[in-house]
C-alpha positions as CSV (number, residue, x, y, z in Angstrom):
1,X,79.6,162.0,120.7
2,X,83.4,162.0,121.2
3,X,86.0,162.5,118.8
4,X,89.0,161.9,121.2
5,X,91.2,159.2,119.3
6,X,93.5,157.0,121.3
7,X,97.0,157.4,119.9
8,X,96.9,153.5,117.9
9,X,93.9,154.5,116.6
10,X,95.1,157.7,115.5
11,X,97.6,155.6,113.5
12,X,95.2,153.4,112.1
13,X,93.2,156.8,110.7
14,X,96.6,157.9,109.1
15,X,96.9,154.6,107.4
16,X,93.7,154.2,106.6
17,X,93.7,158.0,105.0
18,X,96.8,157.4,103.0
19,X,95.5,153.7,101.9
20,X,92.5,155.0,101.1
21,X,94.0,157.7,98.6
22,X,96.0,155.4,96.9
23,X,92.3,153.7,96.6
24,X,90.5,156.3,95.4
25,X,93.2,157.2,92.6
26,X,93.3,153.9,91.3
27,X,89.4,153.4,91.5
28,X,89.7,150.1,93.7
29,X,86.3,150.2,95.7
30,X,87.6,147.0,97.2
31,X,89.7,148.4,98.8
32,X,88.0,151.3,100.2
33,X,85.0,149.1,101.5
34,X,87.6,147.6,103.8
35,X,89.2,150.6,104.8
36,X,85.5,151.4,105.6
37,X,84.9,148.0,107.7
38,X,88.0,148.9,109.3
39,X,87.2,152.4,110.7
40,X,83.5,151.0,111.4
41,X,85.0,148.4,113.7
42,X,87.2,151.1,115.2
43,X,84.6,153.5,115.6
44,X,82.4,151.4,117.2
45,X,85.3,150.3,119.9
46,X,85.8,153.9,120.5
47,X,82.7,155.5,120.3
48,X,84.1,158.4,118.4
49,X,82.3,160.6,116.1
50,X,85.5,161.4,114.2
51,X,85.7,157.6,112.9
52,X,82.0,157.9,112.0
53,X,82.5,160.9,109.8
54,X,86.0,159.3,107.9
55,X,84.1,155.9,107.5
56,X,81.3,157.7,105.9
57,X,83.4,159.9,103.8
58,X,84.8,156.8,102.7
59,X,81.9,155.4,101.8
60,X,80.5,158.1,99.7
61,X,84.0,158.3,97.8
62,X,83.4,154.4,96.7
63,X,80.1,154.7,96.1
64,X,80.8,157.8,93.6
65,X,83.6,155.8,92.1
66,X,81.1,152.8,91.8
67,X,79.2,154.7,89.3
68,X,80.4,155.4,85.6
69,X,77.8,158.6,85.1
70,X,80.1,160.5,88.0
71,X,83.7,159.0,87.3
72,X,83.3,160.2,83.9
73,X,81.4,163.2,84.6
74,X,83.8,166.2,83.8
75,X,83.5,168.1,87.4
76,X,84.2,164.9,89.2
77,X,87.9,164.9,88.6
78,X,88.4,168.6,90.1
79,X,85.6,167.5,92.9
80,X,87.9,164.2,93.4
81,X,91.2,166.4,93.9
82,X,89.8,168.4,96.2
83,X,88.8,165.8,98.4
84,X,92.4,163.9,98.4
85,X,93.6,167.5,99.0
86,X,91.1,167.9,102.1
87,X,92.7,164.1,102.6
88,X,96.2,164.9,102.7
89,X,95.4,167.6,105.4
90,X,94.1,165.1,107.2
91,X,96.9,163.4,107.1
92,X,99.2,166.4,107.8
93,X,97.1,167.2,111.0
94,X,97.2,163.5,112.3
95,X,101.7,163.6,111.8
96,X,101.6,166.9,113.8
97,X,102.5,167.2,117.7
98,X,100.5,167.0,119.5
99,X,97.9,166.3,117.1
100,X,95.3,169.0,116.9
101,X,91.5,167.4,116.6
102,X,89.8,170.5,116.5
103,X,91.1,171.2,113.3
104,X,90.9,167.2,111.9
105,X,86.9,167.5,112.8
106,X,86.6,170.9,111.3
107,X,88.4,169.4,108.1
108,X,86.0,165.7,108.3
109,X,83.4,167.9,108.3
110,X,83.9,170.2,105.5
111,X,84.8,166.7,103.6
112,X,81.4,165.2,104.6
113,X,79.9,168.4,103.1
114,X,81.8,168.2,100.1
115,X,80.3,164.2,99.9
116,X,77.1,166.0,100.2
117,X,77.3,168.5,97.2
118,X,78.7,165.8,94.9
119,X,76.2,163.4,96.2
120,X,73.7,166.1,95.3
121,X,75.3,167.6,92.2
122,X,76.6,164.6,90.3
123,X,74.6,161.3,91.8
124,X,71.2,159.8,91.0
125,X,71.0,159.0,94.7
126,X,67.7,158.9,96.7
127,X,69.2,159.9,99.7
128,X,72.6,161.6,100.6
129,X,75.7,159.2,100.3
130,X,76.5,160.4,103.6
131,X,73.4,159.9,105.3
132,X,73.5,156.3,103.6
133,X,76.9,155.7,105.3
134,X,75.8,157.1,108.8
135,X,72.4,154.7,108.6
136,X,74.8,151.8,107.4
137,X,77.2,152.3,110.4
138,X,74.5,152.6,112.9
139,X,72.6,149.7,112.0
140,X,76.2,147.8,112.0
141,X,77.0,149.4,115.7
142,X,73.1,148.1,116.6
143,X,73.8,145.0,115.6
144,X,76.7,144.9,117.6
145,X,75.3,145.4,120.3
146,X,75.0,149.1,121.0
147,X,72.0,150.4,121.9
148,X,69.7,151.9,119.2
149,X,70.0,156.1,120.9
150,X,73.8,155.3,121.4
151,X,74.3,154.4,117.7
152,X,72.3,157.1,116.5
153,X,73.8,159.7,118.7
154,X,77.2,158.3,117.5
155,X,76.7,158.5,114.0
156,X,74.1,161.4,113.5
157,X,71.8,158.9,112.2
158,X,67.7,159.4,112.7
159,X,66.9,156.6,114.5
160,X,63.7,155.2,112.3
161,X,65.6,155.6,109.1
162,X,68.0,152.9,111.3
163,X,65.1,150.7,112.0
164,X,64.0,150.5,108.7
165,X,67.7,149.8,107.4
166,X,67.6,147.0,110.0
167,X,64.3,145.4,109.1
168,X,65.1,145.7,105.3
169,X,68.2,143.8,106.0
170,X,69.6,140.7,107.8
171,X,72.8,142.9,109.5
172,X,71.8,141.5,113.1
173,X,72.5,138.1,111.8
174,X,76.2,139.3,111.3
175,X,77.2,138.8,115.1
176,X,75.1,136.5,116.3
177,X,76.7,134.7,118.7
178,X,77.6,131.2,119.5
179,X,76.9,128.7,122.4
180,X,79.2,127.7,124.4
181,X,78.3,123.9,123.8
182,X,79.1,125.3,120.5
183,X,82.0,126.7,120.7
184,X,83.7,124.3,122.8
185,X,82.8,121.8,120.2
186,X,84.3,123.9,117.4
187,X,87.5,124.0,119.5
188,X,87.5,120.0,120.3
189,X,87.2,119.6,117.0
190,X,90.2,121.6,115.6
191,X,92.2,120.2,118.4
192,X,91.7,116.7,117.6
């Protein structure tokens, strides 16, 4: 796994941190699963481990917001301010020079297991929201193209809860690819 960042994409994980806190405090899931499509598309281009892990924490957040029993639940506001605090870190680590990704992991990380309490504390979740959001991203880097042990190595994901994802679902319909017959008739046909 790597969690070296090229310097756009380091800009695109600020943005995408301080988008998604404007998300999370006005409840707009929307919003968040694009931020999340985002990262996952990122990630995958990069192969780093550090996208995974804000994709996921992403994920989770929405997920919690999604559901009235936890948004109303008195401990999720101080768990919810917590985790834009953790956020603006984030943020504050990825504005410093040089940027220090030691310290952005350690933070993802402790933000993951802060996913993991609530996820265990507040939700009516059969599995982690985490581990959800991990099996989600590798099944979407699989269908990709990645290979299956790359994906899962990327993402922490066990590989057979990924193969049962992808068999439950149609994701590897989602980039199927198109002919070139096809494609050059597409084209002749906007052209003209």
């Amino acid at each position: 796994m790597q969690n070296e960042v090229n310097e756009p994409s380091q800009k695109i994980l600020l943005l995408s941190i301080e988008e998604s806190i404007q998300a999370i405090n006005a409840n707009n899931i929307g919003r968040l699963r694009e931020i999340i499509s985002n990262l996952n598309e990122l990630a995958f281009l990069q192969e780093s481990s550090l996208l995974v892990n804000f994709s996921s924490i992403f994920y989770s957040i929405s997920k919690f917001i999604e559901k009235d029993h936890i948004r109303n639940s008195p401990k999720w506001q101080s768990y919810k301010q917590s985790l834009i605090e953790k956020l603006n870190k984030s943020q504050a680590c990825l504005k410093s020079n040089p940027i220090n990704l030691e310290v952005l992991d350690s933070i993802s990380i402790e933000l993951i297991s802060d996913c993991d309490e609530i996820s265990e504390l507040l939700g009516r979740f059969h599995i982690s929201t985490v581990e959800k959001a991990k099996v989600k991203i590798a099944a979407d880097f699989y269908a990709r193209g990645s290979s299956l042990g790359v994906a899962s190595n990327l993402t922490g994901a066990d590989k057979s809860d990924v193969l049962t994802y992808i068999g439950a679902t149609r994701i590897v319909d989602k980039y199927m690819t198109i002919s070139i017959n096809s494609r050059l008739k597409s084209a002749e046909e906007f052209f003209n």
